[in-house]
C-alpha positions as CSV (number, residue, x, y, z in Angstrom):
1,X,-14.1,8.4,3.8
2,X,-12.3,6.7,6.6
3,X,-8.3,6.5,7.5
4,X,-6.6,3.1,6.9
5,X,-4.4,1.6,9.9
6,X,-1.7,-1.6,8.0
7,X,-0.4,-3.5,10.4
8,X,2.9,-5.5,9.7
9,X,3.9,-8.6,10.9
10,X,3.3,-9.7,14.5
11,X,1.3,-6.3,15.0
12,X,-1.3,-8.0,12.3
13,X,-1.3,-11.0,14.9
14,X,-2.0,-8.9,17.8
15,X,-4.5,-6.6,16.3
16,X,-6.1,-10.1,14.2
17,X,-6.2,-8.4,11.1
18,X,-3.6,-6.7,8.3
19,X,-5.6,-3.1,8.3
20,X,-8.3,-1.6,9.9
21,X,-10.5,1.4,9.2
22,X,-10.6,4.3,12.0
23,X,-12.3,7.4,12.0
24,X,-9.9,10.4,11.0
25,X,-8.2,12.5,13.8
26,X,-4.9,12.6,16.1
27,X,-3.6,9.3,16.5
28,X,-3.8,9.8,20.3
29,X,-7.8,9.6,19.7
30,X,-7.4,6.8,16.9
31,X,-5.6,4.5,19.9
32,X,-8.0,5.4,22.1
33,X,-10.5,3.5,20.4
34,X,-8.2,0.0,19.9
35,X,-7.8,-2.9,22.6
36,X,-5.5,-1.1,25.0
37,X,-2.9,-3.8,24.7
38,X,-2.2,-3.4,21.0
39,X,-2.6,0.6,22.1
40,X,0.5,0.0,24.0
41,X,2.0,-2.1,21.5
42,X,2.0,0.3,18.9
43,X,3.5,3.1,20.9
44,X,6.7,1.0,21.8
45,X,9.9,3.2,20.8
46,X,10.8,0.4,18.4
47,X,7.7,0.6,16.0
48,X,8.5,2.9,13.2
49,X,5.6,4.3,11.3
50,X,4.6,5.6,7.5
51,X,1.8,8.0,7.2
52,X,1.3,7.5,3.7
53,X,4.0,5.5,2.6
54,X,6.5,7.9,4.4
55,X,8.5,6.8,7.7
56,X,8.0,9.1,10.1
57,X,8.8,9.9,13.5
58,X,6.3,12.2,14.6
59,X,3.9,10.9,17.3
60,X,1.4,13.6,16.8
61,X,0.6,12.6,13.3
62,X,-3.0,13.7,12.7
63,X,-5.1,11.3,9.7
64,X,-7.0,12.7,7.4
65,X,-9.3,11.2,5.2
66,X,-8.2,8.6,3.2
67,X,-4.8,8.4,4.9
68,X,-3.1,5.3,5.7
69,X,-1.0,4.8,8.7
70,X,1.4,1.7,8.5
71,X,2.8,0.4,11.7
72,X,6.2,-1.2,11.0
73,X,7.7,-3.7,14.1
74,X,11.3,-4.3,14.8
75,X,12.6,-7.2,12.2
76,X,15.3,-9.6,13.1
77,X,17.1,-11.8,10.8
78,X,19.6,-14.7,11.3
């Protein structure tokens, strides 16, 4: 059983799909394996994440099997 990576809003766009499967480990080594430009993206300081449907700060998050990582983008409204 895999992890789960959601991507949210313009990060969908950039990574052309809404989820992805990744092998489990540290994020650093689930990055690794992305385009390097959406790599970058997801690391900006203004990307929140929820491992598991719970925000959370920590950039050393390691996934397990069956985890889901959701990667949440600045909003703006008007």
């Amino acid at each position: 059983m895999n992890a789960r990576l959601l991507f949210l809003g313009k990060l969908a766009d950039l990574a052309g799909a809404a989820e992805m499967e990744v092998a489990p480990g540290p994020l650093e080594a689930v990055l690794a394996t992305l385009a390097p430009a959406l790599a970058v993206e997801l690391l900006g300081e203004r990307v929140r994440m929820a491992l598991n449907g719970e925000i959370t700060g920590d950039r050393a998050v390691v996934l397990g099997k069956g985890d889901e990582l959701a990667f949440l983008p600045p909003v703006s409204g008007g």
